[in-house]
N, C-alpha and C positions, 0 to 999 in steps of 0.2 A: 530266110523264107518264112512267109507268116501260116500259122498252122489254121487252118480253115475252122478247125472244129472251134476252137478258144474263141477265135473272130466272131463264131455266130453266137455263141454262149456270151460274151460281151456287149453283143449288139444285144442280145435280149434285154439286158439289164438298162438301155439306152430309149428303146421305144416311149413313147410318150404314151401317156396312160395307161401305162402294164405295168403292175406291181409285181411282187412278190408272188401271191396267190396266184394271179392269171397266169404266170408265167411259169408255172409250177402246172396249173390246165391245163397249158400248152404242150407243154414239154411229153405230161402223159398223153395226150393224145396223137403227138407228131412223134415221140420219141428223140426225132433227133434235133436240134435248134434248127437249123439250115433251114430244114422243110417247113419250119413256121413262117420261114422270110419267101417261101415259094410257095405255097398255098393260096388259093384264090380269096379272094374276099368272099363270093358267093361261101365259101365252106366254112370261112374262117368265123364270119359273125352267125353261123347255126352252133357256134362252139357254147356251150352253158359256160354264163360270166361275159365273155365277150361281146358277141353285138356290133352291129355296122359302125358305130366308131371310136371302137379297138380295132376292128378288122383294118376299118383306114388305115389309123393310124403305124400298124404294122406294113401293110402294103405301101403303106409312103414313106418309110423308115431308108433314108440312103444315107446315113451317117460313118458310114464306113470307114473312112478313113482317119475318124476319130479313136475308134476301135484299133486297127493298127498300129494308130500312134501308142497306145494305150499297150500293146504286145513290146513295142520295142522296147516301152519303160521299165516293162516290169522283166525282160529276158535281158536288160543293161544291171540294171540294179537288183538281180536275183532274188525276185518276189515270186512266191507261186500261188496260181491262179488257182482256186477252190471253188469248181462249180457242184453244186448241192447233189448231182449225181455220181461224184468223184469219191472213189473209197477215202483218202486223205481230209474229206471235207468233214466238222464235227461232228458224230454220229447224235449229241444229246441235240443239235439246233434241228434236224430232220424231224424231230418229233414235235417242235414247235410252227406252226402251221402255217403262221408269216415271216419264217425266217428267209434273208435274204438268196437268192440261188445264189450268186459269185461271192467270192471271198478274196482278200488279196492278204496273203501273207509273209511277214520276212521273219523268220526266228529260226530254234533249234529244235523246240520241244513236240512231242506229237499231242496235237491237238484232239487226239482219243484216248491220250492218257486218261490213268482214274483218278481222283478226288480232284475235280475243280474247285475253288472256294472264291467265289464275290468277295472285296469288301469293298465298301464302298461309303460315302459320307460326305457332310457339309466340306465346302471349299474355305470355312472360313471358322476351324477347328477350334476348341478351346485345349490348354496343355493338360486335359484329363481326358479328353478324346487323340493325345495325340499318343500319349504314355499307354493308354489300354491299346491302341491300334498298334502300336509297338513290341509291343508285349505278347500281343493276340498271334500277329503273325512271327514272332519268335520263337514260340512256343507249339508251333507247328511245323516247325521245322524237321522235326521225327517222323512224322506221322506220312512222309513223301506227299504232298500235298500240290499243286498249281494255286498262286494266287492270280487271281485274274482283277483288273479293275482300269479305269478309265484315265489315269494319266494327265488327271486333271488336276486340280492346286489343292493342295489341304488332305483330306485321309488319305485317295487314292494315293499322291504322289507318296505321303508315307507308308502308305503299306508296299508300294512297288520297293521302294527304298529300302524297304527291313527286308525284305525278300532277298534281295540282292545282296545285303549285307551278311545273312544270314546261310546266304545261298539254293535259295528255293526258287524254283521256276516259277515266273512270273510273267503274264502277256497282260498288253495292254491294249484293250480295245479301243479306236479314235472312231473319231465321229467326221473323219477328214480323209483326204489321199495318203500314202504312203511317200510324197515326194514334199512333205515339214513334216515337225511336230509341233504341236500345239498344246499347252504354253511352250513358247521357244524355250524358255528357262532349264527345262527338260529335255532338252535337247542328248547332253550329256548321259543323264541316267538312262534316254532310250537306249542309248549307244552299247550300254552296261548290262539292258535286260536281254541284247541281243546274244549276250554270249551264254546265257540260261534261260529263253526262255523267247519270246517275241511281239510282234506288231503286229494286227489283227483288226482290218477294215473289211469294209464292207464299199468303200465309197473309192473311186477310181481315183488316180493321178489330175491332179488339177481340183479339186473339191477341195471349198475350204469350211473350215468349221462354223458354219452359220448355225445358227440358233436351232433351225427344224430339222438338222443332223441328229441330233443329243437324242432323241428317241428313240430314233432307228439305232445307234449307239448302246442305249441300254437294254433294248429289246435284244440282243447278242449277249451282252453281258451276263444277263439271266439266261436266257438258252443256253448257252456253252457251259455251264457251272450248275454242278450237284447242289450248291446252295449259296445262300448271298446274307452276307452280315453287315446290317445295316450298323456304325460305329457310332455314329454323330448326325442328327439331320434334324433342321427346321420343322415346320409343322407344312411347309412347299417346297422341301427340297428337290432337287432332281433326284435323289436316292430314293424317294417313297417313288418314284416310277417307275424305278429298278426293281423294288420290294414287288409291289402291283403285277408286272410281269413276272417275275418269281414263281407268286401266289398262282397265276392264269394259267403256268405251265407247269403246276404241281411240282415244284422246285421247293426245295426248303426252303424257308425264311426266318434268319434270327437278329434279333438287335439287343446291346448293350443299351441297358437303363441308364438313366440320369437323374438330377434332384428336379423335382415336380416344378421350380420355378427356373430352372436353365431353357432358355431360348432354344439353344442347339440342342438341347435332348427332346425335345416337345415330338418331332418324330418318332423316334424309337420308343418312347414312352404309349403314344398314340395305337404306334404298330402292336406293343404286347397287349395294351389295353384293351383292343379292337380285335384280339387274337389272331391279326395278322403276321404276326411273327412271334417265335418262343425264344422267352427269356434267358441269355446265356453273360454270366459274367469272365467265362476266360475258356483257354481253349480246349479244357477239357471236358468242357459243356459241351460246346461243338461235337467234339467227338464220340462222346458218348452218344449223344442224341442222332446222329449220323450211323450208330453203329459200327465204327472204326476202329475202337478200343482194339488192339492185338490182344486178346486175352488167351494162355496156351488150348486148343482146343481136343476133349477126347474125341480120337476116332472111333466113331461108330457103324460095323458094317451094318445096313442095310438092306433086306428084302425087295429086292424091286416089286411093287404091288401095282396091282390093272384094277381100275376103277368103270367098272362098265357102265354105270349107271350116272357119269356125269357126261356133260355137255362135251362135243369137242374141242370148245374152247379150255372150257374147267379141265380135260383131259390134259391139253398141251401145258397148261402150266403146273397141272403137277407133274407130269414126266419131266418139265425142266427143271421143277421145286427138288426133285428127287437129286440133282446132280450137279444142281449150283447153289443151295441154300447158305447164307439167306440170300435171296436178291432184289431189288427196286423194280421198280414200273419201266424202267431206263432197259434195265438188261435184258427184261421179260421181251419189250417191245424188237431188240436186236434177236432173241433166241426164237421168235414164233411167229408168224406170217398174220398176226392177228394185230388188230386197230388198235389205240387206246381206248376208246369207248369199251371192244367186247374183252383185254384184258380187265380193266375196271368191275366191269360188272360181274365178269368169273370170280376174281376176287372175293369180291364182296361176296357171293354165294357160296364160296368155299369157307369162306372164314366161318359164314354163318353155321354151317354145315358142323363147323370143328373139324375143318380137315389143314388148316392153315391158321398161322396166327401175324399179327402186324407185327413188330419190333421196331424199338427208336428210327427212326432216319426214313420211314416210309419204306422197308425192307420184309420180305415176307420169308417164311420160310414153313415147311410141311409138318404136322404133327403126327400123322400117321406114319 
């Protein structure tokens, strides 16, 4: 029996000229998918963003049985469907503002675990980009960590690989359906990350990995992950697009140096140079700079204190600072009913204040 709700939330992701965003309009406005496919045009193009032809294009949308087909695949080969209103779906991509609404997933790992880690790099590695990626994600192995990366030839496939060897949960974001993988070569090792960790598209059964995939592909990779380690990358890799998005969604960004005349470091070199990303040569750099070091901590009780004279934005985050310190922009955003913009700017008026201090990793915690 096909479950009506999935069906409509699929068809969403199918309309012709409705992205991410609009679809995301929609959804707050109609609440429930269905009633976007039953709503008139007259109402539909008074929608801000929309417009008489999105409105068409929705109202002429009879693909349906596409969508179907699309349920059976994934209730045969036990993929679960992630639509962006679903508690299961990744809490860090909600906060990125074009992330995809559906998800199609097959793995083990919960996708709201904590420490995500990117790594990601050239397809066409030198054996000092392949040694330090080896090493990087071995050596993280303590630290409970997800390595996330794209499953493509060269770093990715090595960092999936040490992951695995290593035994760390590892997903692989494609740029394609869930019914190949791409490069076939990898075929095997998907088979491997299935038993710690998973497969994580965004693109339905039948999508193959064409070229204007790869974006929407890293535009995930970066939302889903606390931070992204650039290993090895050209001066046009596909990983400085990863990095870029990174940067956009206030995600950490770090990359391993190289010698000034290597080809394949001319990225990472670029990203420190350009302060797009901070310099870390191993993975205790990461950690530290992330703030994840377990270091034993004293307990200190606490006065719970009322601050009348701040904002009720500045209020909400120190009642939270008081009782999760330290914590990021990520957690703040999950603990208070408040935007990014007006956590941001609390922030920053707090700090100024001295009532809050930054620490490594983009992590704030209370000084009062």
């Amino acid at each position: 029996m096909i479950d009506n709700e999935i069906l409509y939330q699929i068809a969403l992701t199918k309309i012709p000229n409705i992205g991410p965003v609009h679809a995301k309009t929609l959804i707050q406005k109609m609440q429930d998918p269905s009633a976007v496919f039953k709503t008139s045009t007259r109402v539909l193009e008074k929608i801000e963003g929309i417009g008489s032809v999105r409105a068409k294009s929705i109202r002429s949308f009879n693909n349906f049985s596409e969508c179907e087909k699309e349920i059976q695949f994934i209730d045969k080969h036990n993929i679960q469907p992630l639509f962006f209103t679903d508690a299961a779906y990744p809490k860090r991509l909600t906060h990125c503002y074009d992330a995809p609404i559906m998800l199609y997933y097959k793995g083990s790992v919960d996708l709201n675990s904590t420490k995500f880690i990117a790594v990601v790099g050239t397809r066409n590695h030198s054996e000092y980009g392949k040694l330090v990626c080896e090493k990087l994600v071995a050596d993280l192995a303590a630290h409970q960590v997800v390595i996330v990366s794209g499953l493509a030839y060269g770093i990715d496939t090595i960092a999936h690989r040490s992951a695995v060897h290593h035994h760390i949960p590892t997903i692989a974001i494609l740029a394609h359906g869930l019914d190949r993988i791409y490069p076939s070569s990898n075929t095997n090792l998907a088979k491997q990350m299935l038993q710690n960790g998973g497969l994580l598209t965004s693109f339905s059964n039948g999508t193959v990995p064409d070229k204007q995939n790869f974006p929407s592909r890293n535009r995930v990779t970066a939302g889903i992950s606390d931070a992204i380690v650039v290993v090895e990358s050209s001066s046009n890799g596909g990983s400085l697009i990863t990095a870029e998005l990174g940067n956009s969604y206030n995600k950490d960004v770090f990359a391993i140096p190289g010698k000034v005349n290597d080809v394949k470091s001319e990225g990472c070199n670029a990203l420190i140079k350009n302060n797009k990303a901070c310099l870390i040569t191993n993975a205790q750099d990461l950690i530290e700079q992330m703030g994840w070091d377990e270091k034993p901590k004293q307990e200190i009780k606490k006065q719970m204190r009322l601050f009348p004279e701040l904002s009720s934005a500045e209020q909400q985050i120190a009642t939270v600072l008081q009782a999760n310190e330290p914590i990021g922009i990520d957690g703040l955003l999950q603990k208070t009913n408040l935007s990014f913009s007006e956590i941001s700017n609390a922030l920053l008026s707090l700090e100024l204040n001295g009532l809050i201090q930054c620490l490594p990793g983009k992590m704030y915690q209370l000084l009062v």
